[in-house]
PDB file of the backbone (N, CA, C, O) and the ligand in Angstrom, with CONECT records:
HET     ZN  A 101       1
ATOM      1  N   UNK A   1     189.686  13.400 149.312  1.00  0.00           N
ATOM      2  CA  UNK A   1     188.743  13.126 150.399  1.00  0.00           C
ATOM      3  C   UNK A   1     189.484  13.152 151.745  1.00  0.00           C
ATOM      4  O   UNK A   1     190.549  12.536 151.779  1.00  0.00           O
ATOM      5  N   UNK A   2     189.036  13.831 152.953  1.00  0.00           N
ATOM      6  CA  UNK A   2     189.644  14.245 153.559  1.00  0.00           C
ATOM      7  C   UNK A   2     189.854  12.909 154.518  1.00  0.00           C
ATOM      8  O   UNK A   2     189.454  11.897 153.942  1.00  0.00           O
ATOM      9  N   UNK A   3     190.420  12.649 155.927  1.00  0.00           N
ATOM     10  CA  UNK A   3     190.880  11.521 156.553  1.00  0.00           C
ATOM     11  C   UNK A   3     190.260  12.329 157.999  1.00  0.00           C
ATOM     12  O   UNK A   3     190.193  13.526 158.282  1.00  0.00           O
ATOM     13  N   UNK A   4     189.796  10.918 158.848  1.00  0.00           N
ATOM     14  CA  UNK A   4     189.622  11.432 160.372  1.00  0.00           C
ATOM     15  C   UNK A   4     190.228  10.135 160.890  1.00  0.00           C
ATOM     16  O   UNK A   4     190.276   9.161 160.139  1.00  0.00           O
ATOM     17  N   UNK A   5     190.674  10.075 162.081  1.00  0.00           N
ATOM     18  CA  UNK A   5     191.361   9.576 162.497  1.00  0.00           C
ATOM     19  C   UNK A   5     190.333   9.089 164.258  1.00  0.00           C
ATOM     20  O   UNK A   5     190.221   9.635 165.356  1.00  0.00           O
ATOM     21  N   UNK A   6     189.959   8.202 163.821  1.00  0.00           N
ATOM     22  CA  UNK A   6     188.872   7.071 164.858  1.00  0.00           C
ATOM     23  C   UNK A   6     189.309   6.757 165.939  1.00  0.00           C
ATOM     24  O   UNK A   6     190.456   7.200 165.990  1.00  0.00           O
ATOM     25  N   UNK A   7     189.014   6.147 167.017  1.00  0.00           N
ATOM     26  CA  UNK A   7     189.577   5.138 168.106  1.00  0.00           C
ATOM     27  C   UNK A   7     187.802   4.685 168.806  1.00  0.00           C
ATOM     28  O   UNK A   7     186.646   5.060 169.005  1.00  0.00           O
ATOM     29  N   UNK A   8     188.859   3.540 168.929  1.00  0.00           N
ATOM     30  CA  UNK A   8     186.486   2.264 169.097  1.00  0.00           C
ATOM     31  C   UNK A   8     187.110   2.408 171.151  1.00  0.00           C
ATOM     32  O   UNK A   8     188.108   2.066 171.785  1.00  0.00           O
ATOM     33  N   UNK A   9     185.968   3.013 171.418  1.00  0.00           N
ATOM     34  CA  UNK A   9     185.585   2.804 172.830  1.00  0.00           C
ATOM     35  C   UNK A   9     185.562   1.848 173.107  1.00  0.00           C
ATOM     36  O   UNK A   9     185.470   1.747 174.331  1.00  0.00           O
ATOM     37  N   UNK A  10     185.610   0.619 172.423  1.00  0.00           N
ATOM     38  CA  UNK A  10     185.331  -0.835 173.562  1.00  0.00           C
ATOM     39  C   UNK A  10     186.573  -1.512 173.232  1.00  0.00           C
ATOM     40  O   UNK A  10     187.071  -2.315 174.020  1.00  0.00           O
ATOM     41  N   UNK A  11     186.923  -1.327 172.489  1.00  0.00           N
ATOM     42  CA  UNK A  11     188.652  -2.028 172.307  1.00  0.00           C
ATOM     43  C   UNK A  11     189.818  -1.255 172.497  1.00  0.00           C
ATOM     44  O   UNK A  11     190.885  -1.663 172.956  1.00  0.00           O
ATOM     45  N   UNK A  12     189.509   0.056 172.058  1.00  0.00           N
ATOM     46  CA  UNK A  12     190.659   1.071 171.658  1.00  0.00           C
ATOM     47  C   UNK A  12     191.151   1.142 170.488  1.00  0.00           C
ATOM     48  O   UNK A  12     191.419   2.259 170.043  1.00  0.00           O
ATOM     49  N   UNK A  13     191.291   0.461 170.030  1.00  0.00           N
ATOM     50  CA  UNK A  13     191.946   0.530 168.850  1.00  0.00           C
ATOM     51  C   UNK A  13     192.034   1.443 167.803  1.00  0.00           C
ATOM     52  O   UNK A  13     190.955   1.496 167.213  1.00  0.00           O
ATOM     53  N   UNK A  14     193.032   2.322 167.240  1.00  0.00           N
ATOM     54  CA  UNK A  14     192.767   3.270 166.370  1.00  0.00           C
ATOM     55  C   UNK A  14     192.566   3.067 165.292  1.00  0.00           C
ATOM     56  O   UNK A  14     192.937   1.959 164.905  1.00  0.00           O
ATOM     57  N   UNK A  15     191.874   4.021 164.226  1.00  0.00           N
ATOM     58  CA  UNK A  15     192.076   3.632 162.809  1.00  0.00           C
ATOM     59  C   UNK A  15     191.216   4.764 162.197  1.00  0.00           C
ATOM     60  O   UNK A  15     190.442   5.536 162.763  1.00  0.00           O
ATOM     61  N   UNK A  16     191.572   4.655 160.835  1.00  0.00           N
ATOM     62  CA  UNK A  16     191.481   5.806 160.265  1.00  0.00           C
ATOM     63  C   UNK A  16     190.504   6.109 159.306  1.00  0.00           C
ATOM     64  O   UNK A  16     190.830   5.451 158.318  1.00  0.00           O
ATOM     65  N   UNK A  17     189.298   6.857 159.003  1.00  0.00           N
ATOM     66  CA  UNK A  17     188.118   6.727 158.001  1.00  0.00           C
ATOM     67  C   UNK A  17     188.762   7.964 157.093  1.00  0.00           C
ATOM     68  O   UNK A  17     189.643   8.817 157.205  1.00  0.00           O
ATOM     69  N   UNK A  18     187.798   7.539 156.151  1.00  0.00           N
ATOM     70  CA  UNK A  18     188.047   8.572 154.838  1.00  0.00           C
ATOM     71  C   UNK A  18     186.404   8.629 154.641  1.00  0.00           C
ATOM     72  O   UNK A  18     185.640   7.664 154.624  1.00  0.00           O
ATOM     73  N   UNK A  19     186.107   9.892 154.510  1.00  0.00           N
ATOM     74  CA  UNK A  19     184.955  10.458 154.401  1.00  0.00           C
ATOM     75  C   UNK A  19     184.824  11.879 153.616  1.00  0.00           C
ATOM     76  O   UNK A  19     185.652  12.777 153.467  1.00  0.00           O
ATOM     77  N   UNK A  20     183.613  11.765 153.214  1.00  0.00           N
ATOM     78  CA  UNK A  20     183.699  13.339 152.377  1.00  0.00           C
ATOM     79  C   UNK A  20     183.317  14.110 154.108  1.00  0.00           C
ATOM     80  O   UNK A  20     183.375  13.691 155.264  1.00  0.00           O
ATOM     81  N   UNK A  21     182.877  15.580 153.370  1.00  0.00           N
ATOM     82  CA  UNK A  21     182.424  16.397 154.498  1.00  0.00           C
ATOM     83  C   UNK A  21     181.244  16.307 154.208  1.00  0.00           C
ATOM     84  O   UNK A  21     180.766  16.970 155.128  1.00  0.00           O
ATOM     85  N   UNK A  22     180.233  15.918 153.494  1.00  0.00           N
ATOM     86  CA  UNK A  22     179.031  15.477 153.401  1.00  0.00           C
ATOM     87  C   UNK A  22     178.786  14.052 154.298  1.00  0.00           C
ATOM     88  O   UNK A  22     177.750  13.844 154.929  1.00  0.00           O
ATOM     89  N   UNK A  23     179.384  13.561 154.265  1.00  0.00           N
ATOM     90  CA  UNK A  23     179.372  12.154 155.277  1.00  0.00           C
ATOM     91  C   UNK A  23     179.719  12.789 156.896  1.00  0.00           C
ATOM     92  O   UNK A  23     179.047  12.590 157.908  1.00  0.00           O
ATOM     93  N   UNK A  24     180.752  13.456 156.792  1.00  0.00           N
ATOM     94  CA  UNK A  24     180.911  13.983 158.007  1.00  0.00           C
ATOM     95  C   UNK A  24     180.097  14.384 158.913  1.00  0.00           C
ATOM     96  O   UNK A  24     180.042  14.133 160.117  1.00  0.00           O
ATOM     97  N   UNK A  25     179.088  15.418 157.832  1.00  0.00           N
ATOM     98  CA  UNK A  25     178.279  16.234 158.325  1.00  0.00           C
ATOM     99  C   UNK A  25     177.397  15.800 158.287  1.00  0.00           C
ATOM    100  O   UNK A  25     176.517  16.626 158.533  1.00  0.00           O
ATOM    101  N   UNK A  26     176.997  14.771 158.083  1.00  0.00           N
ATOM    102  CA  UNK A  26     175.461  13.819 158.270  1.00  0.00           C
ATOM    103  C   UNK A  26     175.522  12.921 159.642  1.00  0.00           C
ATOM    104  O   UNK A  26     174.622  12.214 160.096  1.00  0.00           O
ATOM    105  N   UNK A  27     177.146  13.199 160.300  1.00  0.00           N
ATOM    106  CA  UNK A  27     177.111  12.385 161.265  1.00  0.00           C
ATOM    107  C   UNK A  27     177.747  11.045 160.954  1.00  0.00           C
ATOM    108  O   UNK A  27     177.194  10.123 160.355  1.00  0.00           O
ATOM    109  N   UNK A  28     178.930  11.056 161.417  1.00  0.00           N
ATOM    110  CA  UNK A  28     179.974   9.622 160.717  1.00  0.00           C
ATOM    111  C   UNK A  28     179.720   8.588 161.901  1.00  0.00           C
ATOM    112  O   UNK A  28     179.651   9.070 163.031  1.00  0.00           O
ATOM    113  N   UNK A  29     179.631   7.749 161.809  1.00  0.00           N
ATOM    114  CA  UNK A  29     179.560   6.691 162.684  1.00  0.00           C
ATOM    115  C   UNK A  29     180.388   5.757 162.160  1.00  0.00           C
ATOM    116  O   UNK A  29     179.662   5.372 161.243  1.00  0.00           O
ATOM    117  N   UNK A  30     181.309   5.153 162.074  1.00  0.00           N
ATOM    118  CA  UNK A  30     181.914   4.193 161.302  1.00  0.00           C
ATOM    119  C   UNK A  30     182.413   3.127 162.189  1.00  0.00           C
ATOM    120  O   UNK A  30     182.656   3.423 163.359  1.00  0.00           O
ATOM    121  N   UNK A  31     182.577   2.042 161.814  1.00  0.00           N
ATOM    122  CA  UNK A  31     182.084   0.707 162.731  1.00  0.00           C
ATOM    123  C   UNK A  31     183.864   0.185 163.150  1.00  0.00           C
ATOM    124  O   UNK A  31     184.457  -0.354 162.215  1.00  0.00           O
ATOM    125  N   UNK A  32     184.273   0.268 163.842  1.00  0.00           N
ATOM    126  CA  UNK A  32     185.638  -0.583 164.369  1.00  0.00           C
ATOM    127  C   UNK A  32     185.963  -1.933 163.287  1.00  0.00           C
ATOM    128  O   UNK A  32     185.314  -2.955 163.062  1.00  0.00           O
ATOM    129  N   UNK A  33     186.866  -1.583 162.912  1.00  0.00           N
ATOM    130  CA  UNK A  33     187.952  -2.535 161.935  1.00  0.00           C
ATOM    131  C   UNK A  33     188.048  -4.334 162.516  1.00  0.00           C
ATOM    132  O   UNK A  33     188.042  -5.395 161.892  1.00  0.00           O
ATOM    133  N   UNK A  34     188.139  -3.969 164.130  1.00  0.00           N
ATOM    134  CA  UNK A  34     188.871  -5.120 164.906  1.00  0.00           C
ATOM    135  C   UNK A  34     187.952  -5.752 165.634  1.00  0.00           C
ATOM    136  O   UNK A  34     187.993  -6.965 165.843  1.00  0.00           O
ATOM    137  N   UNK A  35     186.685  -4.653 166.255  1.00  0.00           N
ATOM    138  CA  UNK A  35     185.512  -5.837 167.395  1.00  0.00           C
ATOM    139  C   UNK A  35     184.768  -5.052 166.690  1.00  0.00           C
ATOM    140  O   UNK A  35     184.296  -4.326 167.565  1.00  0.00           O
ATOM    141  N   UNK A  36     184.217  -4.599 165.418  1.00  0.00           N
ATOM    142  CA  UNK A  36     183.009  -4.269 164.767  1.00  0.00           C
ATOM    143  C   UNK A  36     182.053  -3.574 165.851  1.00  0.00           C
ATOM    144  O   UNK A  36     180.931  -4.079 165.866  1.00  0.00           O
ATOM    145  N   UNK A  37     182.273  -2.408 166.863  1.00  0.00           N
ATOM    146  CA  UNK A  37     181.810  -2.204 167.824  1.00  0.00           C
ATOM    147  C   UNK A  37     181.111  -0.327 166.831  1.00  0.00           C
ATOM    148  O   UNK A  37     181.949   0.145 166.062  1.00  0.00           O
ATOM    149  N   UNK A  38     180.184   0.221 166.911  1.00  0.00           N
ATOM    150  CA  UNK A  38     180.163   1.336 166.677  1.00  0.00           C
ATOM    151  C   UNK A  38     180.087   2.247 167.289  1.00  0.00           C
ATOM    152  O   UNK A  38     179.728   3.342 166.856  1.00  0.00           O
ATOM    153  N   UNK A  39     180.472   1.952 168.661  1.00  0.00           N
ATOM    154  CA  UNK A  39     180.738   3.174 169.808  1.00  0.00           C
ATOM    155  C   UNK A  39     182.342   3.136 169.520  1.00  0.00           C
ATOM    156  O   UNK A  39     183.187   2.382 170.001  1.00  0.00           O
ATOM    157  N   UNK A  40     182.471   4.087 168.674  1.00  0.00           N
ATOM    158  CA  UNK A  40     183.812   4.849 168.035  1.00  0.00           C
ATOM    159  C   UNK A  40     183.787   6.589 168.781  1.00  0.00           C
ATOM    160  O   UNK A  40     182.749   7.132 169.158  1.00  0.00           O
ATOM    161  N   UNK A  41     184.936   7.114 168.843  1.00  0.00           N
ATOM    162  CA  UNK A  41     185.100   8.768 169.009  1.00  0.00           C
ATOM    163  C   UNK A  41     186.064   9.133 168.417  1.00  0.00           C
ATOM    164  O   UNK A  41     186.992   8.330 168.321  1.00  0.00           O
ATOM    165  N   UNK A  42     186.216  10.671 167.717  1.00  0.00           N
ATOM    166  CA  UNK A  42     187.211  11.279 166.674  1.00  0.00           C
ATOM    167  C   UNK A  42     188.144  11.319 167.767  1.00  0.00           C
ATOM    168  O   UNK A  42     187.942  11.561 168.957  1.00  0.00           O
ATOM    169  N   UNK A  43     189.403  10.986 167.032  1.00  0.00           N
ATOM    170  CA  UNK A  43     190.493  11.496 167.795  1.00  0.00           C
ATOM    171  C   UNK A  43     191.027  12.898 166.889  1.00  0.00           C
ATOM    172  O   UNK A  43     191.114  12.816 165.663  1.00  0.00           O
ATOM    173  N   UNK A  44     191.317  13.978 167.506  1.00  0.00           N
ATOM    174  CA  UNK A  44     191.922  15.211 166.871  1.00  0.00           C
ATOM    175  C   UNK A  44     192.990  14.871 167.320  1.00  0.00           C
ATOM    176  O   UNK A  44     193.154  14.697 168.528  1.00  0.00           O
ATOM    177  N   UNK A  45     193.952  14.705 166.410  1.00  0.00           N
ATOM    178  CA  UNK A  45     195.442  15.155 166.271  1.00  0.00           C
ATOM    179  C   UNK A  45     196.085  16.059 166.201  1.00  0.00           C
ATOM    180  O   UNK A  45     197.152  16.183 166.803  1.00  0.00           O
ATOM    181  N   UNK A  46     195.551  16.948 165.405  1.00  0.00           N
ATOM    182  CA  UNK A  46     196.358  18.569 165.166  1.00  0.00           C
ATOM    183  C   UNK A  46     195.207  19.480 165.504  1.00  0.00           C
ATOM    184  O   UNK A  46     194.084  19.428 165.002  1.00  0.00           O
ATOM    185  N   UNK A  47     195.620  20.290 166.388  1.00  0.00           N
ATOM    186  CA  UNK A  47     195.123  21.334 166.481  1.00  0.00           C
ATOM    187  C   UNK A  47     194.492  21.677 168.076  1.00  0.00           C
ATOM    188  O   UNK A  47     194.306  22.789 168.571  1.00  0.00           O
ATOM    189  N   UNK A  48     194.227  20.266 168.709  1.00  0.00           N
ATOM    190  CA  UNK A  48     193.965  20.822 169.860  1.00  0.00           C
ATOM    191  C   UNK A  48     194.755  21.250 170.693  1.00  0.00           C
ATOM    192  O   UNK A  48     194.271  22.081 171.461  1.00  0.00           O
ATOM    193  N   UNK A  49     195.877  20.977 170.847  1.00  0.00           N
ATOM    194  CA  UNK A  49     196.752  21.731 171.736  1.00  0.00           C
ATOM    195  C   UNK A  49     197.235  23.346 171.320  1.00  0.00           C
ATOM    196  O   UNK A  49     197.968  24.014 172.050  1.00  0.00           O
ATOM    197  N   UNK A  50     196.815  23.713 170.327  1.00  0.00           N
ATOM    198  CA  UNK A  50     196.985  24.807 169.724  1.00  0.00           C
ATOM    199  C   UNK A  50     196.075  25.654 170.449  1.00  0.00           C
ATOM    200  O   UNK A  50     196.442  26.571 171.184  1.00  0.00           O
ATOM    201  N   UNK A  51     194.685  25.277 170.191  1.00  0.00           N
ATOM    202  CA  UNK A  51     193.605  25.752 171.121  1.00  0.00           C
ATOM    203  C   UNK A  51     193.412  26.008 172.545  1.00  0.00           C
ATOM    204  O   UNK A  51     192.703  26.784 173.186  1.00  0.00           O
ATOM    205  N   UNK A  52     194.470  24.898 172.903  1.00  0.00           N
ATOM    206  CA  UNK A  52     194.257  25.395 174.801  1.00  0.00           C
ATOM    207  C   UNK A  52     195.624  26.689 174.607  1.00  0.00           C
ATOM    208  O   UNK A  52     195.670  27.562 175.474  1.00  0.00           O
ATOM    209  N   UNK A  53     196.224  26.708 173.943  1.00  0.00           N
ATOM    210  CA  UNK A  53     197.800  27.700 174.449  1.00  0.00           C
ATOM    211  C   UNK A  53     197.180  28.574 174.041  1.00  0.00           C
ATOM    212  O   UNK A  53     197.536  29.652 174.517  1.00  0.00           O
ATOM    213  N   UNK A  54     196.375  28.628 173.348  1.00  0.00           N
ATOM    214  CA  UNK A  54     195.999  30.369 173.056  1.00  0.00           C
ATOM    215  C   UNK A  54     194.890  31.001 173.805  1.00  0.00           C
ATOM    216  O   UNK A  54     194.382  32.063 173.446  1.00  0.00           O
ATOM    217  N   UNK A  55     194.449  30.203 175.056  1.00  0.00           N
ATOM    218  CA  UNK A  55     193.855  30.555 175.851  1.00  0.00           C
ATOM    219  C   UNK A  55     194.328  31.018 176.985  1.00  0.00           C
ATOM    220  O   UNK A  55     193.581  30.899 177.957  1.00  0.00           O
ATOM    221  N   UNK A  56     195.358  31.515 177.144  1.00  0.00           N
ATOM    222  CA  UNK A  56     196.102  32.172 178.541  1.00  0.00           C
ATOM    223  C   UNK A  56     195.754  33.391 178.342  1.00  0.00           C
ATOM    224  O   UNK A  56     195.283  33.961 177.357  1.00  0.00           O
ATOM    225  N   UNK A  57     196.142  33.872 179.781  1.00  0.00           N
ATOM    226  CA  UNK A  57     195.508  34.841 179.741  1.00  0.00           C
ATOM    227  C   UNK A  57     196.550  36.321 180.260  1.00  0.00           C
ATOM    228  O   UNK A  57     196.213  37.333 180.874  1.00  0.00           O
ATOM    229  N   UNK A  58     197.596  35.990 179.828  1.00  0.00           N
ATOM    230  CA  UNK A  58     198.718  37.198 179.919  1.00  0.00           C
ATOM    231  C   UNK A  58     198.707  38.326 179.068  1.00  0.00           C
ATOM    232  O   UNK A  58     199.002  38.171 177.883  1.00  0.00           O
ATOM    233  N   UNK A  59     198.506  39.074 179.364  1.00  0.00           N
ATOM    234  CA  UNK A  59     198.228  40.121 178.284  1.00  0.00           C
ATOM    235  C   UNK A  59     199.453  41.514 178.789  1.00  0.00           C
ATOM    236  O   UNK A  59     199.696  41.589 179.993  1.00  0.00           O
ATOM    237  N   UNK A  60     199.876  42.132 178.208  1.00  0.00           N
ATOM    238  CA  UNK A  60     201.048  43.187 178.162  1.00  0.00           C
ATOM    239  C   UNK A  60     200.392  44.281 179.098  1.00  0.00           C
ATOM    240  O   UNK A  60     199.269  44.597 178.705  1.00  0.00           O
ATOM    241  N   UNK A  61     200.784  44.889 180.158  1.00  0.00           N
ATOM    242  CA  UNK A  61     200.432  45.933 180.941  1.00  0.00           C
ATOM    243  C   UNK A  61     200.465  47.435 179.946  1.00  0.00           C
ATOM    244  O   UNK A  61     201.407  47.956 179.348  1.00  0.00           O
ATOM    245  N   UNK A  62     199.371  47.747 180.039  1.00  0.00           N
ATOM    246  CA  UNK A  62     199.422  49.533 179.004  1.00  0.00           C
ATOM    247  C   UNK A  62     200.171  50.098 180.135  1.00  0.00           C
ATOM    248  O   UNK A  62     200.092  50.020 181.361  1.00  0.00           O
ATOM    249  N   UNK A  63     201.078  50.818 179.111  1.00  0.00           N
ATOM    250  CA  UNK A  63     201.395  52.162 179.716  1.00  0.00           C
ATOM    251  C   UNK A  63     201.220  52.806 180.176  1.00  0.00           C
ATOM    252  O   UNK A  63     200.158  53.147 179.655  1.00  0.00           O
ATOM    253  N   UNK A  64     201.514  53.964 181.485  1.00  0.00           N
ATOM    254  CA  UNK A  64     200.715  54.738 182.026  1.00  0.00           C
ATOM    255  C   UNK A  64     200.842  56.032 181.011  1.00  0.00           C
ATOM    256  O   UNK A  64     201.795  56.064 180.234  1.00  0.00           O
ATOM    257  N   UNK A  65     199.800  57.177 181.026  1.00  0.00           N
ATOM    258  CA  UNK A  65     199.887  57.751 180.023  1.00  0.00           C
ATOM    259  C   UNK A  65     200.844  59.133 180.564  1.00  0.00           C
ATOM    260  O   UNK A  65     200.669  59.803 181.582  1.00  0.00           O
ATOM    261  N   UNK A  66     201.751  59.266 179.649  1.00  0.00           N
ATOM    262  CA  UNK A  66     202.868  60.629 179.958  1.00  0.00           C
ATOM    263  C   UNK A  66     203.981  60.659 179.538  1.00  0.00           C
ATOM    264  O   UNK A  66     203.783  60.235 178.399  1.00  0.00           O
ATOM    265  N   UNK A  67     205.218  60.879 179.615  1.00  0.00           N
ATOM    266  CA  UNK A  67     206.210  61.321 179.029  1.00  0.00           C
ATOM    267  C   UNK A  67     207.028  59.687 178.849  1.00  0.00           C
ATOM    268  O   UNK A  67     207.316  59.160 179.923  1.00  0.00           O
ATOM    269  N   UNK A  68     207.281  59.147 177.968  1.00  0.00           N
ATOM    270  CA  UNK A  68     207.684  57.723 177.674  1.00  0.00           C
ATOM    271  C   UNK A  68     208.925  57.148 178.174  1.00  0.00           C
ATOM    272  O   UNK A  68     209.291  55.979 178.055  1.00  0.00           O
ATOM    273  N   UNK A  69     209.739  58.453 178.950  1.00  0.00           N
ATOM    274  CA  UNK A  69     210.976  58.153 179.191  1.00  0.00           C
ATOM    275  C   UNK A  69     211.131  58.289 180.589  1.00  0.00           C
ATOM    276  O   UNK A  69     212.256  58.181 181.078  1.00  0.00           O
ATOM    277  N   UNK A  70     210.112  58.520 181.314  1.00  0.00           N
ATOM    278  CA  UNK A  70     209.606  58.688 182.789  1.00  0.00           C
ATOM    279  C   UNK A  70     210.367  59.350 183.573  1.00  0.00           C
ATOM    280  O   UNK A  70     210.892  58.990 184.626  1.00  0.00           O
ATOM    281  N   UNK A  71     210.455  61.154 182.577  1.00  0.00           N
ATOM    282  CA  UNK A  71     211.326  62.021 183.331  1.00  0.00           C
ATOM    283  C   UNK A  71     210.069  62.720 184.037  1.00  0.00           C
ATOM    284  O   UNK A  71     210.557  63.655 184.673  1.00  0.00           O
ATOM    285  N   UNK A  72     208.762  62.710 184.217  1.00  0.00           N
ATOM    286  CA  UNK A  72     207.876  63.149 184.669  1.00  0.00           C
ATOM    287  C   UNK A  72     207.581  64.584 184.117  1.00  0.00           C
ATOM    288  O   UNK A  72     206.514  64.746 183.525  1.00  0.00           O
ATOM    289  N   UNK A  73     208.445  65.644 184.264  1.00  0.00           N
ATOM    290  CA  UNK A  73     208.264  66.749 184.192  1.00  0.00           C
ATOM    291  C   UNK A  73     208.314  67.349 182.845  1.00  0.00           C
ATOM    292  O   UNK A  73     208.135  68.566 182.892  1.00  0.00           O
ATOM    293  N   UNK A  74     208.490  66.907 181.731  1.00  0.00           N
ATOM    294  CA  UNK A  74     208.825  66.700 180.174  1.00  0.00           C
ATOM    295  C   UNK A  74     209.915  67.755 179.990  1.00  0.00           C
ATOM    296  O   UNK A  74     209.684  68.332 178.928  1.00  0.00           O
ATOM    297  N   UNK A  75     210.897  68.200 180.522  1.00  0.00           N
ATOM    298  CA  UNK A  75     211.857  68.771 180.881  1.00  0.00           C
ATOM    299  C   UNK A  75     213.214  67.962 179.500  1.00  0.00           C
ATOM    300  O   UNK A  75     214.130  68.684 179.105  1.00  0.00           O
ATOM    301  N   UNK A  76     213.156  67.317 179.270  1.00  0.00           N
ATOM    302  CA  UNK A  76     213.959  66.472 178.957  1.00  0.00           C
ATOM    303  C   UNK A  76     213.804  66.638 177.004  1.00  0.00           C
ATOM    304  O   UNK A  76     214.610  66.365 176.114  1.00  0.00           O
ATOM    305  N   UNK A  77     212.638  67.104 176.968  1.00  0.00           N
ATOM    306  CA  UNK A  77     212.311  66.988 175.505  1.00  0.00           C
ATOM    307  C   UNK A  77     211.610  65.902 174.687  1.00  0.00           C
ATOM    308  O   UNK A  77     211.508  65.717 173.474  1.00  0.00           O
ATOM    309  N   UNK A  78     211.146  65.226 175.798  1.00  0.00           N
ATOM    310  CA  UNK A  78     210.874  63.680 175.367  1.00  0.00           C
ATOM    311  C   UNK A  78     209.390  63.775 174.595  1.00  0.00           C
ATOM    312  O   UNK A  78     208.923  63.034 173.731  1.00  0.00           O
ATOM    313  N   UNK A  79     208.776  65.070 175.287  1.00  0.00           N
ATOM    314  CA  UNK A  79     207.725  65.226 174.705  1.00  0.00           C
ATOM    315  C   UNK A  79     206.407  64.706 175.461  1.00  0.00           C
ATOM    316  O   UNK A  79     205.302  64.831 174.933  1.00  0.00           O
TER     317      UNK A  79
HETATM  318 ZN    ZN A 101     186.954  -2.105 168.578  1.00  0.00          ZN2+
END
């Protein structure tokens, strides 16, 4: 059974539920350990920072199209 990892909006406090993905997916609400508060939010641990780095936006300049060795005149054999 898989694990999500909680923190209660009115205290902070973290802590950790075990839920199927049927519970998940019905909408987990699970009640704070420490001030029994149920304004809880998932904390993601893995994976979100993965998600913002692969959002840049550098991408490799194409080539201009012609002789690869930029003798211009293909004189060279380059083809
Ligand atoms: Zn709490």
């Amino acid at each position: 059974m898989p694990m999500y990892d909680f923190r209660c909006t009115q205290c902070g406090h973290p802590f950790t539920v075990r839920a199927s993905f049927k519970e998940k997916d019905a909408g987990l609400q699970p009640e704070c350990p420490v001030c029994h508060a149920v304004e809880t939010q998932q904390v993601l641990t893995a994976g979100i920072f993965i998600g913002q780095a692969a959002g840049g936006g550098s991408s490799l300049p194409l080539p201009m199209s012609g002789p690869s060795c930029g003798c211009g005149s293909g004189g060279c054999g380059c083809g």
